[in-house]
C-alpha angles and dihedrals in degrees: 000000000000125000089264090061090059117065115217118230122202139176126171134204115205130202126198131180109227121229104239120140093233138029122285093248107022135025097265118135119255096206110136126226094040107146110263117296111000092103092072145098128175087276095062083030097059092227106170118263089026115130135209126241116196110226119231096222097051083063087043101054088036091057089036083064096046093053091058096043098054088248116164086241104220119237098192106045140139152184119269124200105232103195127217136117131252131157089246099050110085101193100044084236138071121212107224131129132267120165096014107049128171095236133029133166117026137123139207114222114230126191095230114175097270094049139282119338136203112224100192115217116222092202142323110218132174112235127151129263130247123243117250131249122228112212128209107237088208090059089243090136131280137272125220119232119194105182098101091045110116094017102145121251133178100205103209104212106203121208114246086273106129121085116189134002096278104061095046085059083055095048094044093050092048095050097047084045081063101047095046089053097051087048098226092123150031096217095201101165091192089060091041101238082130119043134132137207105226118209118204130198137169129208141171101272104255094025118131079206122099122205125232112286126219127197129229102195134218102001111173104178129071093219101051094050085049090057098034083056095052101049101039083054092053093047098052088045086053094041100054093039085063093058086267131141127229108237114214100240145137122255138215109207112210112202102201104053082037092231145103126253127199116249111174136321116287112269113226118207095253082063092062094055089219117203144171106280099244100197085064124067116214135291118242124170124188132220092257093047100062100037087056088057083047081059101057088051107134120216102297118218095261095055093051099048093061083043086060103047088049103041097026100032090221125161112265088242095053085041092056097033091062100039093050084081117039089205085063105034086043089059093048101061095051101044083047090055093045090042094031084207105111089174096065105040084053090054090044099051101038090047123034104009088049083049100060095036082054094052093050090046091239138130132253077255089072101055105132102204130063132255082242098057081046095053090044092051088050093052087046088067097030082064095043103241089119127029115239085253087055090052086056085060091046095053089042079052099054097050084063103043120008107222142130100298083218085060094051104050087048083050080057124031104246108131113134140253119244101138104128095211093045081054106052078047097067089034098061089046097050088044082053100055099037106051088150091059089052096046083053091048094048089045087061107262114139108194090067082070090060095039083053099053092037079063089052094053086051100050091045092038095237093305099113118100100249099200086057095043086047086056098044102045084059096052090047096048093058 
């Protein structure tokens, strides 16, 4: 049997950090890059006789997400202890929520290639984090680091939904495009406040029957959990073609040698002996409580998008396109409102700043410059001191070494050339050296037009001002 006899089953289980001040059970920072250790108090710490306090904001931003995301929000809901042991996790135990969850039953809505989709999520709960271990490259033992233990986290279980890579990179980006809105969490993959464990699982096409999943754990980049599902798909197809048997285990993806790796057999829930925290009393909302969080709902993506095809008259791919992240939708806007040319700021950011993000591998949150420095570079060219080309250097520019773009093309010289008299200059020299050009032109040939003022570009090193050597090299060519 080939791969498109099998169907390819995933569900995905997110994690975000929320972006609270404090723990979710003590009054510890959350701020992330401290040096090891200095983020921590007998409660984060498991001393014995230290108790747990639930922090309000943790509930808040939990039910905040399961408003956005269509979830039934619980009104009678509490923390669980999951047992198992890891040498970050203090306790031995990590309060979280099993039967009796915030949020149930809601669904992002993704574009896939056939239409919109409706990827159904199982919960969303509020449970702490576990500390880090810093490993010795050198294989010399590891040190625990608990500064991260008792950050909040809503972890966001999806239904088995999603069918193939492309459409968990959809759900994930959505999902972090609507955490990011409604501003609970950061959602910094590369400091891990958004990662997800992806369970994979094959099956004969047609078949009620799933297959046995596996679970690849804490994956914080898109393009690694669209690999990794690639590949793990691929491997249980091939498995089970050759007689074998899928193993219910959890993975370890190695992005460098592009495979999984076996960790340790899946744990089920029974395995976690799950029961009522007993140091936390439960957790009751009341109607009032959770319609005044609905209304502090911000504009949502979807919203905006519609916002930006009627006020901005935008396409519905570069409104969506812009809205999908709110660090680049958010520039937009400003810049839109310094520069008041939508348009522009659109192009800018969808070409050549997504570009450029794309080459170093990084999101729309890492841009290094302001929507201000942008809108001043694209009034800069609106008003002709620098060509459109030039602006391409500038941006480039700006990505190195944040700064006014008006600084920048003083630092370098690249001011450009609209003096009328300067221009017929360099028109009349380059007419002179390329006759044959001019007899093409004449003889109807268009592209000679383009070849001359190119020539033009080169021997003023982009700094002519192209409209007006376009202009003159007609008139001259008469």
């Amino acid at each position: 049997m080939a791969r498109e006899d099998y169907e390819i089953v995933i569900g995905l289980e997110v994690h975000a950090e929320l972006s609270t001040k404090t723990k979710i059970f003590c009054s510890c920072p959350t701020e992330f890059g401290a040096k090891p250790n200095t983020h921590i108090c007998p409660v984060c710490m498991a001393l014995p006789g230290a108790l747990p306090v639930l922090n309000e904001k943790v509930v808040e931003y939990a039910v905040k997400a399961g408003l956005a995301t269509n979830c039934e929000i619980s009104r009678d809901s509490k923390n669980d202890r999951k047992n198992y042991f890891y040498p970050d996790l203090p306790k031995s135990y990590q309060i979280s929520q099993f039967d009796k969850p915030l949020c149930e039953h809601g669904y992002v809505e993704i574009e896939t290639e056939t239409g919109k989709k409706k990827i159904g999520l199982t919960r969303i709960h509020i449970e702490e984090d576990a500390g880090k271990l810093n490993h010795n490259e050198f294989g010399a033992g590891s040190l625990v680091d608990l500064n991260r233990a008792g950050v909040p986290l809503i972890e966001i279980v999806s239904e088995p939904d999603i069918a193939n890579a492309q459409e968990a990179e959809a759900y994930l980006r959505k999902l972090k495009s609507i955490l990011e809105y409604i501003e609970v969490s950061d959602c910094k993959m590369q400091e891990g406040s958004f990662r997800a464990d992806v369970n994979v699982s094959v099956k004969k096409k047609n078949s009620e029957k799933l297959g046995t999943r596996t679970e690849m754990k804490n994956m914080n980049s898109f393009k690694s959990i669209t690999r990794a599902i690639e590949y793990e798909s691929q491997r249980q197809i091939e498995e089970l073609e050759n007689g074998g048997t899928i193993v219910q285990t959890t993975l370890r993806w190695d992005d460098v040698s592009g495979r999984t790796f076996a960790m340790r057999g899946k744990e089920n829930a029974q395995d976690y002996r799950y029961f009522p925290e007993p140091d936390l009393v439960a957790i009751r909302l009341s109607e009032e409580y959770i319609e005044n969080i609905r209304k502090t709902l911000p504009e949502l993506p979807e919203s905006r998008r519609k916002r930006y095809l009627e006020e901005f008259k935008l396409s519905e791919k570069d409104s969506r396109l812009l809205t999908s992240s709110k660090y680049l939708s958010d520039m937009f806007e400003k810049a839109q409102s310094i520069c008041h040319n939508a348009k522009a700021v659109a192009n800018w950011l969808l070409s050549d700043v997504s570009r450029i993000l794309n080459e170093k591998e990084q999101e729309p949150d890492n841009i290094p410059f302001t929507a201000e420095q942008l809108a001043e570079m694209i009034e800069l060219i609106e008003k002709g001191t620098i060509s459109s080309s030039m602006g391409k250097k500038v941006l480039e520019e700006l990505f190195i070494n944040p700064r006014s773009p008006k600084q920048i093309i003083e630092e370098k010289g690249w001011v450009q050339i609209s003096d009328e008299k300067v221009i017929q200059e360099i028109v009349e020299k380059i007419l002179q050296e390329n006759p044959q050009s001019v007899a093409d032109y004449k003889a109807g040939k268009d592209r000679a037009l383009g070849f001359l003022v190119g020539q033009a570009m080169k021997a003023t090193k982009g700094k002519a001002n192209p409209q007006m050597l376009n202009q003159m090299f007609k008139e001259m060519m008469k």
